[in-house]
C-alpha positions as CSV (number, residue, x, y, z in Angstrom):
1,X,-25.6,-22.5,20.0
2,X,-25.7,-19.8,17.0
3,X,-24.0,-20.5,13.6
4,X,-24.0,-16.7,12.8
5,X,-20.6,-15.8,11.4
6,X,-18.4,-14.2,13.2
7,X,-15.9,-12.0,10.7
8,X,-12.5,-12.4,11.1
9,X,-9.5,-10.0,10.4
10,X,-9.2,-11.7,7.4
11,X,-12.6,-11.4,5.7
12,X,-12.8,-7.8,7.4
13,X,-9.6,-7.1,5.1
14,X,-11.4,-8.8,2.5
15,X,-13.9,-6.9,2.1
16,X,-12.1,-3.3,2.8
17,X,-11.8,-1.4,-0.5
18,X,-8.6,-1.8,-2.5
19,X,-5.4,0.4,-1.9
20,X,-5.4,3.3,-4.5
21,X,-1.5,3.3,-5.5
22,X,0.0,6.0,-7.4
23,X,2.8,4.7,-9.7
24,X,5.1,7.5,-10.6
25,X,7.6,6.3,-13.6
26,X,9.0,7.4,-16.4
27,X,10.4,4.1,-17.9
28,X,7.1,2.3,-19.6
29,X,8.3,-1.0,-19.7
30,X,9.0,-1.0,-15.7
31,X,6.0,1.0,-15.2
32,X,3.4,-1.8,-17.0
33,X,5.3,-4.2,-15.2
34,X,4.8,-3.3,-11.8
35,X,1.2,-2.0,-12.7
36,X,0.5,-5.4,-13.5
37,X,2.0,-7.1,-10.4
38,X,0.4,-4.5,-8.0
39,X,-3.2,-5.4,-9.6
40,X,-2.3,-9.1,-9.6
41,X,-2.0,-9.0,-5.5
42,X,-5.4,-6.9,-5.1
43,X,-4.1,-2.9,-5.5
44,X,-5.8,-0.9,-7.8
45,X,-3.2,1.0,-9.7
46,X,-3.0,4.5,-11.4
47,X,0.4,5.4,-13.6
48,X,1.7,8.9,-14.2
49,X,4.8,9.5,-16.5
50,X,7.0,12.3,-14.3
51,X,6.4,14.0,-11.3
52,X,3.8,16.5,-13.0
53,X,1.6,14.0,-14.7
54,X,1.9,12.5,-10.9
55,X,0.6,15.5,-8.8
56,X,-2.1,16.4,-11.1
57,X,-3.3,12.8,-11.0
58,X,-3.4,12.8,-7.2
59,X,-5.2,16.2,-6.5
60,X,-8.4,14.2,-8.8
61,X,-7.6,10.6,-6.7
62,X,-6.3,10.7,-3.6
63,X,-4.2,7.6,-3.4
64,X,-3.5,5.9,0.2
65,X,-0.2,5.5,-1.6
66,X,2.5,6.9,-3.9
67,X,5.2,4.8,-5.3
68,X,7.9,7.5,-7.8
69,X,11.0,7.0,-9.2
70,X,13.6,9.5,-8.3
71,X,15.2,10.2,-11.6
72,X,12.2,11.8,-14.5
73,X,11.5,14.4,-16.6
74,X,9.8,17.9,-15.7
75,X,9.7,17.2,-12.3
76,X,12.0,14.2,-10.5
77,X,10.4,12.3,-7.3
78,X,12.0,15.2,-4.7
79,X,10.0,18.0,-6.6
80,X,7.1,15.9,-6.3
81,X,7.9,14.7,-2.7
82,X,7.8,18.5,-1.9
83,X,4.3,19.4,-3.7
84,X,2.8,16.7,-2.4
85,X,3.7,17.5,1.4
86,X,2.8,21.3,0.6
87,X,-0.6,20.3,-0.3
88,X,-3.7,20.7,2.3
89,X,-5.2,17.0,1.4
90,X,-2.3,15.1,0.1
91,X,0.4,16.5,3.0
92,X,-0.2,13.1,5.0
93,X,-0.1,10.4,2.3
94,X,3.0,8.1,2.3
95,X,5.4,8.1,-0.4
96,X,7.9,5.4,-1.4
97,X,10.9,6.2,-3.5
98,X,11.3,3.2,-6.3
99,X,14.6,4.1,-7.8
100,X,17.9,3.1,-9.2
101,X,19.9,4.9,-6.5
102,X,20.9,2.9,-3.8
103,X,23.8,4.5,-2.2
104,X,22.9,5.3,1.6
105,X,23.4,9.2,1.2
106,X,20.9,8.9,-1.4
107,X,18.3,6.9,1.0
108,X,19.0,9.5,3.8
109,X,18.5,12.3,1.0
110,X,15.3,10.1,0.6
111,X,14.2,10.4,4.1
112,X,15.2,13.9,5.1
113,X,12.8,14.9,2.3
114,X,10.3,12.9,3.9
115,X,9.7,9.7,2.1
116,X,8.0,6.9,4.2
117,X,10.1,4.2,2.3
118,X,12.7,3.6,-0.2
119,X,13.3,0.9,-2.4
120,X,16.0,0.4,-4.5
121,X,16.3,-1.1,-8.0
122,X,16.4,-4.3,-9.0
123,X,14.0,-5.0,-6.3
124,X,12.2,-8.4,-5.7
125,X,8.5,-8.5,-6.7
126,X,7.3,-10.1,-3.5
127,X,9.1,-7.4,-1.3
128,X,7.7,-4.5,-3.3
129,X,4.3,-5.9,-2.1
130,X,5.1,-6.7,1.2
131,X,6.6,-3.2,1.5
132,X,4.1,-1.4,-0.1
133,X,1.4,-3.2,1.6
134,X,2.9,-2.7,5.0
135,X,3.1,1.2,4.2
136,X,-0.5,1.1,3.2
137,X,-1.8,-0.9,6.4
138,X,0.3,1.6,8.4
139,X,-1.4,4.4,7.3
140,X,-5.2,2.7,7.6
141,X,-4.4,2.1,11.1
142,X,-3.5,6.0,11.5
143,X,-6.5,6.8,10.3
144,X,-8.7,4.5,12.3
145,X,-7.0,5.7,15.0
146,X,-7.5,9.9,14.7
147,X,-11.0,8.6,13.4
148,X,-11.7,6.9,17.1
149,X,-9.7,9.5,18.6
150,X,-12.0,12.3,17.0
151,X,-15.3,10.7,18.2
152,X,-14.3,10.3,22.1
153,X,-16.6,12.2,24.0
154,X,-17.3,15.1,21.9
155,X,-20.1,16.5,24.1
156,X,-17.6,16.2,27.5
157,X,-14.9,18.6,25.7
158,X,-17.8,21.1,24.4
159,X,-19.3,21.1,28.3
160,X,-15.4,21.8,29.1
161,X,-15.0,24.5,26.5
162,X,-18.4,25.9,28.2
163,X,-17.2,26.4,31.1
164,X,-14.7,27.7,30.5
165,X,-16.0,30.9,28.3
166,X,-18.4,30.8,31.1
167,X,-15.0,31.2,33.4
168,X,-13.6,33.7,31.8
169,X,-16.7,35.8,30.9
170,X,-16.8,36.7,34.4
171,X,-13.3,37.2,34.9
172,X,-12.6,40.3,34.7
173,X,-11.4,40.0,38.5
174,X,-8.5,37.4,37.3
175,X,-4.9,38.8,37.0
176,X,-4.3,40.5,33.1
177,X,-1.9,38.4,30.9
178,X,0.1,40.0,28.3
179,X,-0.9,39.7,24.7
180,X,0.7,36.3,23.7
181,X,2.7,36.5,20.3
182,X,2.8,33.3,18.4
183,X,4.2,32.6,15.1
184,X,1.0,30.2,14.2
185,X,0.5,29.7,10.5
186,X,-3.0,30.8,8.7
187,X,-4.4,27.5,8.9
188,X,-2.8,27.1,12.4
189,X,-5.2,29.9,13.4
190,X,-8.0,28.6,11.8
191,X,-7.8,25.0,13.8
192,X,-7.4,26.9,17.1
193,X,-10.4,28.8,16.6
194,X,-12.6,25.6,15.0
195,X,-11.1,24.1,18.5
196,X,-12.0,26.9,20.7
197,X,-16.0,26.6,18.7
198,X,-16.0,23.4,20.3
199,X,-15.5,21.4,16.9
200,X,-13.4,18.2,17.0
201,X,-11.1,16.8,14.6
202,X,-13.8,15.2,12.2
203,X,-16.1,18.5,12.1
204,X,-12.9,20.5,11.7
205,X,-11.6,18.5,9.0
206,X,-14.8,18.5,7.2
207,X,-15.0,22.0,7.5
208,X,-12.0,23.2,6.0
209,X,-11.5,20.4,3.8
210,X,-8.8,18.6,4.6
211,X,-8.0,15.0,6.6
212,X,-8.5,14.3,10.1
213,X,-4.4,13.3,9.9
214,X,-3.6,16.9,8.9
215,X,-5.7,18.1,11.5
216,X,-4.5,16.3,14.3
217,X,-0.9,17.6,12.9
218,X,-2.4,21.0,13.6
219,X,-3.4,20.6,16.6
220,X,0.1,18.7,18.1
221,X,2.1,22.2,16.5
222,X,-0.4,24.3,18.6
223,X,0.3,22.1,21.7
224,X,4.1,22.4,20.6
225,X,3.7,26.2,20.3
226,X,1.5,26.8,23.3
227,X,2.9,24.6,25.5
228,X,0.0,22.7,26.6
229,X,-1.1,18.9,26.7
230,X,-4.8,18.9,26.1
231,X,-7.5,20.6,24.0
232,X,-8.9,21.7,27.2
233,X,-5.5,23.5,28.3
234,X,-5.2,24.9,24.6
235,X,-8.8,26.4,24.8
236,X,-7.9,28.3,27.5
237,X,-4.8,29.6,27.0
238,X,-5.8,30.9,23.5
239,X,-8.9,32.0,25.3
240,X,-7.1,33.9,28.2
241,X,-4.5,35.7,25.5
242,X,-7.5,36.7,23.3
243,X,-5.9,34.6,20.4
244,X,-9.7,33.5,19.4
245,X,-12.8,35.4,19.3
């Protein structure tokens, strides 16, 4: 019988890099404090001051989380909330609101504005870990997830996508559609034609720069706004209404 090792979940999650946590806070004491704690249970931890300090520090690092205060200088935790979700590659990363608010209409204004998680002050140590971790894992297995999702049977859908320009090159027989209007965003319209190339999520994320999450995002809206199911169905309905070249 072999004695080769088998990894487990828990020496695979050993060996996974470190979360990268952004800690958003103006109050210095509270800020080295949870710094510390964070780095104590295996996070590695970057501080910012105010919400401006905080979105210029995640444009350079990309954190798999951001923990802000609601209440700082310059720019409060909703201001940054908003830039953050504006942005191309940060649109997708979970935010947790770490605050001395804890009135519910406050925690709904919270989650409206599309924070992930909200924890009021005092807090316990150990459940600012759990939740943070928890948030973290979360959004790892998202990732994995669009990541397998993105590498399923890339040369099936470009034989589909094929056939279809194949189809509808000869076509000229099939019944004439009217000129589709769609409200799709520039970046919309750059997806659906990456899609209708063929590309999948990974190529077309690498391509315009931006996460596999916010590409998949993309690509649900133009099912919303297309009404189809599949990248298959989307190819040809853009195809069909000449809304790709």
């Amino acid at each position: 019988m072999s004695d080769a090792h088998t990894p487990t979940a828990e020496s695979a999650e050993a060996a996974a890099p470190a979360p990268r946590l952004l800690l958003v806070d103006d109050e210095p004491g509270l800020r080295t404090a949870v710094q510390a704690y964070l780095e104590d249970e295996g996070f590695d931890v970057t501080t910012a001051v105010d919400g401006e300090e905080g979105f210029s520090k995640a444009q350079q690092m990309l954190p798999d989380v951001v923990i802000s205060d609601v209440m700082m200088p310059r720019l409060d935790g909703y201001g940054l909330l908003q830039k953050l979700r504006a942005d191309e590659r940060l649109g997708g990363t979970p935010v947790i609101f770490l605050t001395a608010k804890g009135m519910t209409a406050d925690r709904t204004q919270g989650y409206l504005a599309g924070v992930d998680d909200y924890i009021p002050k005092p807090f316990d140590p150990e459940e600012l870990v759990a939740r943070v971790r928890n948030v973290a894992q979360r959004q790892q297995r998202l990732l994995q997830e669009a990541a397998r999702f993105a590498d399923t049977d890339m040369g099936q859908m470009a034989k589909q996508i094929t056939e279809i320009r194949s189809l509808l090159a000869q076509a000229e027989a099939l019944p004439s559609t009217e000129p589709a209007v769609h409200s799709f965003t520039p970046r919309e319209a750059s997806v659906l034609q990456l899609v209708a190339e063929g590309l999948m999520n990974k190529e077309i994320a690498r391509q315009l720069e931006t996460s596999i999450r916010n590409v998949e995002k993309y690509v649900s809206r133009l099912f919303n706004k297309t009404g189809t199911s599949s990248r298959t169905e989307l190819v040809r309905y853009a195809l069909e209404h000449r809304l790709v070249t």
